[in-house]
N, C-alpha and C positions, 0 to 999 in steps of 0.2 A: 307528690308521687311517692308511694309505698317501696321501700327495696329494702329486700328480704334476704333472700341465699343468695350468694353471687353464681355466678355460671360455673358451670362445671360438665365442658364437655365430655361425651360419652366414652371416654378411656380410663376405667376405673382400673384395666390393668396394669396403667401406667404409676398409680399412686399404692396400688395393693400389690403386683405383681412382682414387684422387685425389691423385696425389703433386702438389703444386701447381709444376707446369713452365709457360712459357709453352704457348699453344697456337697451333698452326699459323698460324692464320686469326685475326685480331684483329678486331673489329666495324668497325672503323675500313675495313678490307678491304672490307665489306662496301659502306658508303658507295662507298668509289671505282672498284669495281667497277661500281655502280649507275649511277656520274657518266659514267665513261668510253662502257659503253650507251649512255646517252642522249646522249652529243656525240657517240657515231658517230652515230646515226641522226638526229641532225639536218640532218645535211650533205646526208640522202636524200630527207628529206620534199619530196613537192611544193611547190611554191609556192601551188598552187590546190587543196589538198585540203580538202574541205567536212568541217564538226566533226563527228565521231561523236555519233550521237543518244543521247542519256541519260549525255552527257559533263557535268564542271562547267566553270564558265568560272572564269576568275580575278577578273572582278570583277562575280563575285555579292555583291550587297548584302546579303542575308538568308540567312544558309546558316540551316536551320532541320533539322531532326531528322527530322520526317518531311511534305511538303505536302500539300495537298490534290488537285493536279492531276496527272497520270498524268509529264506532260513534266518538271517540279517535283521530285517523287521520282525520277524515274530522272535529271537534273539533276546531282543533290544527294545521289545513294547513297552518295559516298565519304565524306558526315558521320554517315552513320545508323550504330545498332550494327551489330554483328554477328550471330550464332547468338544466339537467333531474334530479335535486334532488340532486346536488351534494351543490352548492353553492345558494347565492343570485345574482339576476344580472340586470344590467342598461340596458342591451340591449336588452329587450322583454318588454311591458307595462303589459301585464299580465299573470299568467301561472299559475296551480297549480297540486302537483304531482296528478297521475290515481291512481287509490281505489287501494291499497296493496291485493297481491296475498297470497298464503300460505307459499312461504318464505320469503314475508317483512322483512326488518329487522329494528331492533328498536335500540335505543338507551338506556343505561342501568341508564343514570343518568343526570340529568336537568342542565342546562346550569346556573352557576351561576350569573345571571344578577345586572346591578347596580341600575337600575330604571327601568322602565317600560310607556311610553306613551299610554297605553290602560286606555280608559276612558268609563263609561258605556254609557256614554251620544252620543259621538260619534261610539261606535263600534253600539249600537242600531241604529244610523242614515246608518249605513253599512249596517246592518241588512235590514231593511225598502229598503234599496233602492234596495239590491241584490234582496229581494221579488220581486220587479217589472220591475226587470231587468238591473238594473243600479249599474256600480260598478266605482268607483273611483280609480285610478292608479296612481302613478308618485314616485317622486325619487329627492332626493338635494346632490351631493356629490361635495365636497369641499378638496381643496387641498391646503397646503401649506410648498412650496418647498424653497430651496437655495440651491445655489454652491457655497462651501467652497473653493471648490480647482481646478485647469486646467481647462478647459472652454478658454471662452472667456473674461470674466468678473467675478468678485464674486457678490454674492448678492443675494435678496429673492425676492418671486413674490407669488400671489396667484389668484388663478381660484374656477371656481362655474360651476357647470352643473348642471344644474336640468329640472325637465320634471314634465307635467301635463295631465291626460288625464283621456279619460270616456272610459271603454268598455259598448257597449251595445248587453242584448241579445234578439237577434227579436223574438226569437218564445214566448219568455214570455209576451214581447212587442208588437207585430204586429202577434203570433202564424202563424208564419216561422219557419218551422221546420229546425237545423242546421245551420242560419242563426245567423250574429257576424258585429258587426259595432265596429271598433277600431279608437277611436280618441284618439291623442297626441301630444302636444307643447312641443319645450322644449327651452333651454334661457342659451347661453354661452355668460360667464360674466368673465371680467379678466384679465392678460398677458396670452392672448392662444400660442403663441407660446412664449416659454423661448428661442429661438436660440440665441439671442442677449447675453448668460448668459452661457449654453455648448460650444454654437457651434453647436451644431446637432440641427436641424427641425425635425428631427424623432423619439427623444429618451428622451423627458423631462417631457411630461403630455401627460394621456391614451387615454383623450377623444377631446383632439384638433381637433376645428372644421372650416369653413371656416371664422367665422367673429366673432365678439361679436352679441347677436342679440337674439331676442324673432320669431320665427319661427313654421312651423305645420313641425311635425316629421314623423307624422301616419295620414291615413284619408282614411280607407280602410273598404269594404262589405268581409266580409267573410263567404264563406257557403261551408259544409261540405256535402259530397254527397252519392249515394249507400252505406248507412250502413257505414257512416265515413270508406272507404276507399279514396276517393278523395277528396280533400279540393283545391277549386280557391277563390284568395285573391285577388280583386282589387280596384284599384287607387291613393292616393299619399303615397307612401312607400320607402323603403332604401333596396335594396339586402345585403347590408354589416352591415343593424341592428340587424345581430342572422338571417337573414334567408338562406346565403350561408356563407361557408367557415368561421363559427362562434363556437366558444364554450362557454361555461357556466363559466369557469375559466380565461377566458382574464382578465374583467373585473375586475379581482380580486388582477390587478397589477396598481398602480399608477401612474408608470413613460412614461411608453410607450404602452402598451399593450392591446386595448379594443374592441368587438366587435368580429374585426376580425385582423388576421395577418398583419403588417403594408405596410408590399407588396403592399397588394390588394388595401390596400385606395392609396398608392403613384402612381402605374400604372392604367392606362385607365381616363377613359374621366368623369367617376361617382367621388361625393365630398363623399369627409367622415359620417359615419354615423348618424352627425345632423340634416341634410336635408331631403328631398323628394324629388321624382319628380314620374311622371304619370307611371305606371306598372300592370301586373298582375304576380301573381305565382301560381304554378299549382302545388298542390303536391300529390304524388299518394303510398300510404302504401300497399302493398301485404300480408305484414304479421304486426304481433303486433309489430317488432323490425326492419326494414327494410323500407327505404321509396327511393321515386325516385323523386325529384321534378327536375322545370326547369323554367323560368320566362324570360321575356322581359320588360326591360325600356326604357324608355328617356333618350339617352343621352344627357346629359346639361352642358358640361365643364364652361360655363357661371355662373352655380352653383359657382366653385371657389371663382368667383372674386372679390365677395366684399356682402356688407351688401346688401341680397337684401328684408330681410325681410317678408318674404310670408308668407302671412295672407289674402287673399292670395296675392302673390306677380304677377310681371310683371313674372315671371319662374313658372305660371299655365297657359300659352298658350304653343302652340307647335312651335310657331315663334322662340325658341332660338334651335330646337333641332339641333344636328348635327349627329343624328345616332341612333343605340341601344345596349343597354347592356344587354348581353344574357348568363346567368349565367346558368349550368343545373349541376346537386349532385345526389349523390348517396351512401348510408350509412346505417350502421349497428348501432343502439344504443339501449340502455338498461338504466335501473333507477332501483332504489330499490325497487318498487313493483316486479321487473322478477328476477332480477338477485343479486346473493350475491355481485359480483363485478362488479360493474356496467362499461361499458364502449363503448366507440362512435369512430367509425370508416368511412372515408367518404372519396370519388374522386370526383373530381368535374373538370370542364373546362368553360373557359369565353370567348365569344366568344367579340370584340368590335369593333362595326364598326365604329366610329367616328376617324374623321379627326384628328390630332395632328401636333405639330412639330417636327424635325428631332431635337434631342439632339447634332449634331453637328454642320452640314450645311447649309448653308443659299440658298438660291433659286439660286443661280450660282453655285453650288456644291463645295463651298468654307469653312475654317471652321471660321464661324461665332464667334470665340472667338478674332480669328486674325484679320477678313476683316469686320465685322459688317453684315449688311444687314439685310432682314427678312430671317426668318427661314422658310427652306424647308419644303414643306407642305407634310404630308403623310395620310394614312388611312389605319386602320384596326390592327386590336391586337390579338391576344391571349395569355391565360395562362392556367396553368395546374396545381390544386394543392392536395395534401394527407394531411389531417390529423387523428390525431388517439390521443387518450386518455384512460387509464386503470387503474383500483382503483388494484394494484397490492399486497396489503397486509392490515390484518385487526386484530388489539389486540384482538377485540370482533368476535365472529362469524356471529353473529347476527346483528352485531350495524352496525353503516353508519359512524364511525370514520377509518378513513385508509389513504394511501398513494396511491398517484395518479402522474403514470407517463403521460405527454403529447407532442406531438410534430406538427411541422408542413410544409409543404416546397411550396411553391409555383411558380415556372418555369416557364419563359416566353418561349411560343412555336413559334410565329412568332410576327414582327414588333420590332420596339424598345422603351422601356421603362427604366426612372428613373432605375430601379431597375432591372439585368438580374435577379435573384434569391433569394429569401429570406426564411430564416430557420429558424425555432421557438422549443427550447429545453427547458423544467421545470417541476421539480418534486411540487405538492403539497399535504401537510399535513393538513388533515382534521379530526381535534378535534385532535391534539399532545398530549394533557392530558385528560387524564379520568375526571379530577376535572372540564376540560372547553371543554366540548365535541362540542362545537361551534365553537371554534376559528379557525386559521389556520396557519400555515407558506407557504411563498411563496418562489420557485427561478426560478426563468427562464430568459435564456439569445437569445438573439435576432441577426441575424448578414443577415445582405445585401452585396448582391455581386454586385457592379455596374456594368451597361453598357459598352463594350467596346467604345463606343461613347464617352459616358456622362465624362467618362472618358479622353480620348481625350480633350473633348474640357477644361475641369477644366484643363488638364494641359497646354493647349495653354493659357488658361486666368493668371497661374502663369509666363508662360516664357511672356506674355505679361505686365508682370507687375516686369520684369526682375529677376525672382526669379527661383532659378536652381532645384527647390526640386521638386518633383513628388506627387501627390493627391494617396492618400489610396487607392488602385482597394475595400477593403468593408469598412463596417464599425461595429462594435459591443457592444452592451450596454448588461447589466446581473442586474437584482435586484435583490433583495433578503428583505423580509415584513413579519410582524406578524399583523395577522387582530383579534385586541379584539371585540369580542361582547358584547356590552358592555350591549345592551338592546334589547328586540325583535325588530330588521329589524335596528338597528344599528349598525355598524363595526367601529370602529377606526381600523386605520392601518399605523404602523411608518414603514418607508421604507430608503431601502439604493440602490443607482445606481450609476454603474463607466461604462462609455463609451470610448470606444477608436476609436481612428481616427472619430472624431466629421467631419459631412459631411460640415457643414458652406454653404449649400443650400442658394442662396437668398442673401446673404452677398455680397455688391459690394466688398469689399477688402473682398481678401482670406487672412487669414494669414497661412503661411508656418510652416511645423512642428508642427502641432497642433496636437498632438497626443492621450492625454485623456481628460476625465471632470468626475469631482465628483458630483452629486446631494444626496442631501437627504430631508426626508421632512413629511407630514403624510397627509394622506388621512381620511374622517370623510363621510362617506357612509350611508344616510337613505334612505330606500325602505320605505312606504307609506304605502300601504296595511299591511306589517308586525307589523310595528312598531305602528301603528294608531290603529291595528288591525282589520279591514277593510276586506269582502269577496273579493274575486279575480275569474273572470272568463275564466276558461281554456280554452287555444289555442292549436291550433296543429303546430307546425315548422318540423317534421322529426318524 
């Protein structure tokens, strides 16, 4: 028997994309760019300018989660979660809960914080600019991991994601009724992928992205229509940043877990949720709790491949497309102004028409682990996925501390991809102690069922490499994290993760028998608007 190239499945982003150079834009950037705004515009402020309504003051005595009284919660939104109120989160630039109904519920006791970053001088520069429509957004979340034990390697490594951006509101600004300009950068920095240290490309850090690199995230008109039942969103945007098949609680895991199910970033033609490319979404609510959206992108597998830096880049013409990606949802959700027990329920299906390669064959219908050649060319995808999340128990009646079951599944319905099936199962504890009704504990475990291909051909590339032992048909990683709040819109969060049958994606040498990898590590989470104390201008996703 002839063996020639060994296999090399189709993630060339994984072996190009991340050569670890510094990148443009450092987080650090991001701060002083933040700093220097706000000392220009102090110099501008009136001297007599009265506080914006539904602003916080600096010396609130009880910042509390959610109050009872109308002035209170709009006060006090820059301590509440985010998307829909359960947590804080990296994957929407701006959000803020809707006015509390007559069974809001509140919280019975203030979060014991260690400091506090709210400044008079900067939240009044919030203030000023919310007046005239402008609100400042972003986010620095920092990680730093090792593998003690099984992997590939021991050893430590650390990452930075952070994000910068403006919402703008037209109607206060240009008086466009319903009318939202969302811009946001954001800048990954660091060993984005640890596989060279697990083994797994899918199971090591939440927010891995194609390259190290300072990039536009968001760059979108948004207007809301007939009595905000329709809302169309367009131009450069991500369907997998929180606006399909996303929850509010991914992000709240550091090893693998953000945005959206790792499924969905691994299959189809669209990159992971740091990027953009050219889109609209369409979303349509029939009732307060019920919506329907559905959207078209660019497909840009070009996106993967490496640093391309759009700013804009050479991937803001339509010269690289190869397709579209046609996400459409449908779901039930709820937050703590409707419901005592808030929870989100959604089906969705993707439709993808872009070109790919076959995961086994090469263009003589041969399997390209044994015989080499290019890989067979195919076109078109889909999938199918459910999720669902429920706040299933509550100490207080009233309060927003409880236990929250969530899960997720997403099924490939035709073509072949990386991944036949991917399940997502984890309970989260929200505020565990009455004394830190902030905090949380996390677990949730993750497991992919591979291709019978992809399959295939990994284990042609072992008997090609004379090794008698068979490749994992899945693979599965579990964390388990406690997120301290440490200060408004800051989380510390130390974490633990064991993965088994680590995929070794991307690896010329497979090793044989590679069965677990230990990570552990802490993630250090600031949201901007909270923690700055800073207004926020609410969006609608669902």
């Amino acid at each position: 028997m002839q063996r020639k190239t060994p296999f090399q499945p189709d993630i060339g982003f994984l072996r190009t994309g991340f050569a670890m150079t510094p990148a443009p834009f450092s987080p650090k950037c991001y701060v002083t760019v933040l700093s220097l705004c706000v000392a220009a515009l102090l110099g501008t402020l009136p001297a007599s300018a009265a506080p914006l309504h539904g602003s916080a003051d600096a010396s609130a005595s009880n910042m509390v989660v959610h109050a009872k009284r109308l002035d209170d919660i709009l006060a006090r939104s820059m301590t509440d979660p985010a998307v829909p109120a359960y947590v804080p989160a990296i994957n929407t630039p701006a959000g803020v809960p809707a006015p509390p109904s007559t069974n809001s519920a509140n919280s019975n006791t203030p979060q014991p914080y260690l400091f506090s970053l709210h400044t008079k001088p900067v939240m009044s520069a919030g203030k000023y600019l919310a007046r005239n429509g402008v609100y400042i957004t972003g986010w620095s979340v920092s990680e730093y991991s090792g593998v003690p034990a099984g992997g590939v390697k021991h050893g430590s490594f650390f990452n930075n994601f952070a994000g910068l951006g403006v919402d703008l509101d037209m109607q206060r600004i240009a008086h466009i009724p319903g009318a939202k300009i969302h811009f946001l950068a954001d800048d990954v920095a660091g060993n984005g992928r640890a596989g060279g240290f697990t083994g797994s490309n899918w199971g090591f850090v939440s927010y891995y992205g194609n390259h190290n690199g300072f990039q536009v995230r968001e760059f979108t008109w948004d207007q809301a229509l007939f009595n905000n039942r329709l809302f169309i969103m367009a131009g450069r945007s991500m369907p997998k940043g929180g606006e399909f098949d996303g929850s509010d609680l991914y992000c709240m895991f550091p090893s693998f877990l953000c945005s959206v199910p790792t499924t969905l970033t691994v299959n189809g033609s669209m990159p992971s949720f740091v990027t953009s490319s050219w889109g609209a979404r369409f979303l349509y609510k029939p009732t307060e709790k019920t919506y329907i959206k559905t959207g078209i992108w660019e497909a840009e597998p070009w996106l993967k491949a490496g640093n391309h830096n759009s700013w804009p880049g050479p991937d803001w013409g339509f010269d690289k497309a190869q397709g579209e990606y046609i996400p459409t949802e449908a779901g039930y959700r709820t937050n703590f102004t409707n419901d005592r027990y808030p929870r989100a329920y959604s089906i969705g299906f993707v439709y993808d028409t872009a070109s790919y390669s076959d995961p086994l064959y090469n263009n003589r219908g041969q399997s390209r682990a044994l015989y080499g050649g290019t890989a067979m060319n195919r076109r078109g995808r889909t999938q199918l996925y459910l999720q669902a999340q429920q706040m299933i128990w509550k100490p207080e009646e009233k309060g927003t501390r409880g236990l929250i079951l969530f899960g997720a599944a997403n099924l490939m319905t035709s073509g072949n991809a990386t991944i036949r099936d991917g399940f997502v199962a984890g309970v989260f504890d929200w505020g565990p102690f009455a004394s830190r009704p902030r905090d949380y504990i996390g677990l949730v475990g993750q497991t992919f069922v591979w291709d019978h291909r992809f399959v295939q051909g990994m284990n042609d590339t072992l008997s090609a490499h004379g090794h008698s032992a068979r490749w994992a048909k899945q693979e599965t990683m579990a964390e388990i994290n406690y997120g301290f709040n440490i200060a408004p819109g800051v989380m510390f969060t130390p974490y633990f993760e064991y993965i088994w049958n680590p995929d070794q994606l991307g690896r010329k040498n497979i090793i044989p028998n590679l069965n677990t990898a230990v990570q552990a590590g802490a993630m250090l989470n600031i949201q901007f608007s909270p923690a700055f104390g800073l207004p926020t201008l609410h969006r609608t996703r669902s």
